[in-house]
Structure formats: structure tokens, C-alpha cells
N, C-alpha and C positions, 0 to 999 in steps of 0.2 A: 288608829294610824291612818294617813291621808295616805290616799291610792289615785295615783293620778291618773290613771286608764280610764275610776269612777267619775273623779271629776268632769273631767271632759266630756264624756258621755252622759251626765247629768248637763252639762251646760248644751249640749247638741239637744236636749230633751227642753230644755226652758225656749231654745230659739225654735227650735220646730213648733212649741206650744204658741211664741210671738207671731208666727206665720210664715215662716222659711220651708217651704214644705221640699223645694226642692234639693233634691240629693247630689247634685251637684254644686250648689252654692251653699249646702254643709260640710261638702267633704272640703271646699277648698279654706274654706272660713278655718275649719279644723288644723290645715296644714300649714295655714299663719300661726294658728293659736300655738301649737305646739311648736314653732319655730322660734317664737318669743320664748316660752317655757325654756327652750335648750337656751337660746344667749342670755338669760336672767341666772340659769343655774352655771354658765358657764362664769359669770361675775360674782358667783358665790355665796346665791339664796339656796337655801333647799325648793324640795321643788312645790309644798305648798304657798310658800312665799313668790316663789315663780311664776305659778299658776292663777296668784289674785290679779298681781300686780299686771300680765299679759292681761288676764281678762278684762281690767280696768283700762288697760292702753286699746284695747279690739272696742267693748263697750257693753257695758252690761247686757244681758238678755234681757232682764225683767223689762227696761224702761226702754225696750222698745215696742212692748203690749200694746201702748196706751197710742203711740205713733199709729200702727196697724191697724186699731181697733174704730180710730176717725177717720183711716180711709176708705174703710167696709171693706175692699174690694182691693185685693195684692197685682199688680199687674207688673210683667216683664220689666217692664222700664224702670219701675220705683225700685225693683228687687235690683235689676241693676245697680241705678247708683248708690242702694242702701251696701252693696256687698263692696263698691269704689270706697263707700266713706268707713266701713269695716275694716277693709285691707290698708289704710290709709293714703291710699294713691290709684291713681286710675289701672285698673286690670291692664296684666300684659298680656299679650295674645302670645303664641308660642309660635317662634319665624315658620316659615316652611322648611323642611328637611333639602327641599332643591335645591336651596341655597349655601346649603354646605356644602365643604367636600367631604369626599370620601373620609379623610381620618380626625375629622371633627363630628360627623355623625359617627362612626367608632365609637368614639368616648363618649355620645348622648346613648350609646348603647350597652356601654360597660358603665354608667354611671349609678344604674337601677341594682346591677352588681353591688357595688360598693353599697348600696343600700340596703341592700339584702346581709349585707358581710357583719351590718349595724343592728341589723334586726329591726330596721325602719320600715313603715310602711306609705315613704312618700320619697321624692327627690331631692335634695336639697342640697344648693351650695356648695356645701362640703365634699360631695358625695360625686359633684360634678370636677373640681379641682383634683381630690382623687385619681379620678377615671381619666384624664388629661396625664396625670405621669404616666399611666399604661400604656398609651397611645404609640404604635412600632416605631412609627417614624421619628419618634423622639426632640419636636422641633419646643416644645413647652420643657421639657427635661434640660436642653439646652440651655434655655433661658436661665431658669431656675439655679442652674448649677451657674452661668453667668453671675445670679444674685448670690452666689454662695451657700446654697440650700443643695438637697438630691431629694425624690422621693421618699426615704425612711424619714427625713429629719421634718417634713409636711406632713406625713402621716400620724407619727409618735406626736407630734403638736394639734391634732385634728382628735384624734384620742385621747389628751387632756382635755378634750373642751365637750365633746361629745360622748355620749353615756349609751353606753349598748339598750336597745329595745327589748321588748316580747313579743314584738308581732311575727307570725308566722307565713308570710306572704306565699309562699308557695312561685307558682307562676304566675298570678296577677300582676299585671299594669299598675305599676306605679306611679300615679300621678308628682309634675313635678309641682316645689312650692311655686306662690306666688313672688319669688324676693328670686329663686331659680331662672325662672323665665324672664325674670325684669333683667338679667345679668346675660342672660344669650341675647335678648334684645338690643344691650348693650355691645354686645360683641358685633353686632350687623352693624351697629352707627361705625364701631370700630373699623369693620373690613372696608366700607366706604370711603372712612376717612382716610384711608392709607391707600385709596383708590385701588382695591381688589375687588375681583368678583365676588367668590366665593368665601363663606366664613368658616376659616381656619381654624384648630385647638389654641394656637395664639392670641386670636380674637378672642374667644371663650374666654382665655386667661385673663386675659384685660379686664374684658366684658364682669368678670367676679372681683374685683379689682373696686373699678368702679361705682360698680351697685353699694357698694361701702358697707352696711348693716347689718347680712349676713354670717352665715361662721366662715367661707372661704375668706373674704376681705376680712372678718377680725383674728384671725388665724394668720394672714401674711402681712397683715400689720405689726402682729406679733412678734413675729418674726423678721422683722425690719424692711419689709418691702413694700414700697410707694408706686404710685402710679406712675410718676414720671421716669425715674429711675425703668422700671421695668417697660414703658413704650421705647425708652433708648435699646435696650437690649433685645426685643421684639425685632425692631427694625436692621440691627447688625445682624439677628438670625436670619431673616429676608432675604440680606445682600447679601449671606453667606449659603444662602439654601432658598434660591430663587422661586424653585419649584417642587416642595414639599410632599405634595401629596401622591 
């Protein structure tokens, strides 16, 4: 019976054998792999059929041996852009926390929550849109109910699509994925471009919106919400709640 905890952890075993030795550019490698895993079973593979087909989009371990083994010598840089052309797009770096305000860091703090609630043991998308309806000041709740949605009817849809863990995190740091931080990143072009300082849970919203490929954006695609539609409605919570936070 395929156990997809082994898998993964056999394939972590074949790329550290390639020369990945660092523990950082396995755990993040890991938190794409398993992110493909979930939107593959969320379209309706089981999860060995999941688990080939991610590993075949990230890139086999084995045939990257013979790459390693002609350069003698693993050096920063290459491990770099080998982990760019793994994650299939150039790493995103994770904004500074100063640049938000206060009840958008909130929600990057109740997001690790909602992941724990999953029994995950990383960030993701979903987890961040979540922790966004929490949020007191309720300016993403507005929105949302704008789109005709409330927090229960994103959640119960977030739970179709996502399948409870067995990790037992405790209080460890949960790193967020790589398609997470691309979507906060997104949320900073957002705050700029609506010429704000600080980035907002609105932003956020957007910001997962955008990133497109994740479960937050295939979850409120689902649910019939578009980008453009909901920057209109961002914008009338703005002029109707100047100052949010």
C-alpha cells in the first residue's frame, strides 16, 4: 500500500544522495513537492498517482546524479539556481514584516494556526486565506461577503480540496510554501499599486488571487471569484474604511 510520508522521504533520500545536502533547500523543495501532491489529489488522483506525476513536474532526483557528478564541486550559486529551476520560477523572498500593518501581520500569525488545525507542517495558500477571515477588523470578510461568500462557505470549500495531515508540529516554525510567499509578494506590488504604504489583509487577498496555481486562488475560482471583480470591491472597502487598521 503506497504511504506517501515514505515516498517523500525516500525521494528527500535520492536528492541528498544527487548532492543537495542542504537542509534548507530540502525542506523548501519538500513544501512545493507536497503542494503539487495536494492540487493533483484535489483534481482527483489518488495520492500515488499525485506523488509521480509532482515528482515528474519538480524533476526526477536520479537525473540530476550525473549533472553534480561533472561539476565535482556543489557551490552556492549552482545550488541556487538548481532549487530556481526545481521550484519552477525564481524564489520569492518573504517581504519584511515592517511593511505591513498591524492586522495583516495578524493573519501571517494566525495562518501557522490554521495549519496546525490541518495537521500540516508548512504554510500554505489556503492556510493564509483562512487566517485573513479571522482577522477583528474584518475588512477581507467585507469583501468576500461583497462576493457573496462568508468565512463558513471558504472554509467548507478549502476542506474539500485539502485533506487533513499527521504531522504533529507542536510549536515549531512553520515554514511558509514557495507559491505562499510568491502571493504576499504579490500583495506588496498590490499595496503600491493602489498607492498605499503598508500591506493590508486586502492586499493578501488579492495578492492569493493573483498567484493563480495555489489552493487559495483554485478554491475562489471555484467559488466564482475573479481578480477583477474583487479589486472593484477591495477598492469600495478603501473608500468605505479609509483607515483599517
Amino acid at each position: 500500500m503506497f504511504n506517501l510520508d515514505q515516498a517523500i522521504e525516500q525521494w528527500r533520500r535520492q536528492l541528498a544522495a544527487s548532492g543537495i545536502s542542504s537542509l534548507e533547500t530540502l525542506d523548501e523543495l519538500e513544501s512545493h513537492l507536497r503542494e503539487e501532491v495536494r492540487e493533483q489529489i484535489a483534481a482527483g488522483l489518488n495520492e500515488s498517482q499525485a506523488f509521480a506525476i509532482a515528482v515528474e513536474r519538480i524533476g526526477e532526483a536520479t537525473a540530476l546524479r550525473g549533472e553534480f557528478r561533472k561539476l565535482g564541486l556543489v557551490n552556492r550559486e549552482f545550488l541556487r539556481k538548481l532549487k530556481g529551476f526545481l521550484l519552477g520560477s525564481a524564489e520569492a523572498a518573504f517581504p519584511s514584516l515592517e511593511n505591513f500593518a498591524p492586522n495583516a501581520r495578524q493573519a501571517l500569525e494566525l495562518a501557522p494556526e490554521e495549519a496546525r488545525r490541518f495537521k500540516h507542517d508548512f504554510v500554505g495558500t489556503e492556510h493564509l486565506l483562512l487566517s485573513l477571515t479571522r482577522v477583528p477588523s474584518g475588512v477581507v470578510l467585507n469583501v468576500i461577503r461583497r462576493l457573496g461568500l462568508d468565512s463558513d462557505s471558504v472554509r467548507l470549500e478549502i476542506e474539500k480540496w485539502v485533506s487533513r495531515g499527521v504531522a504533529n508540529t507542536g510549536t515549531a516554525k512553520l515554514p511558509f510554501t514557495p507559491r505562499a510567499k510568491r502571493a504576499l509578494q504579490l500583495a506588496v506590488d498590490e499595496a503600491r499599486a493602489l498607492n498605499q504604504d503598508q500591506i493590508r489583509p486586502e492586499h493578501v487577498f488579492l495578492g492569493l488571487l493573483l498567484e493563480g496555481s495555489g489552493v487559495a486562488a483554485l478554491v475562489l475560482k471555484q467559488l466564482g471569484v475573479g481578480i477583477e471583480r474583487a479589486r472593484e470591491e477591495v477598492l469600495k472597502e478603501a473608500r468605505a474604511n479609509p483607515d483599517p487598521c
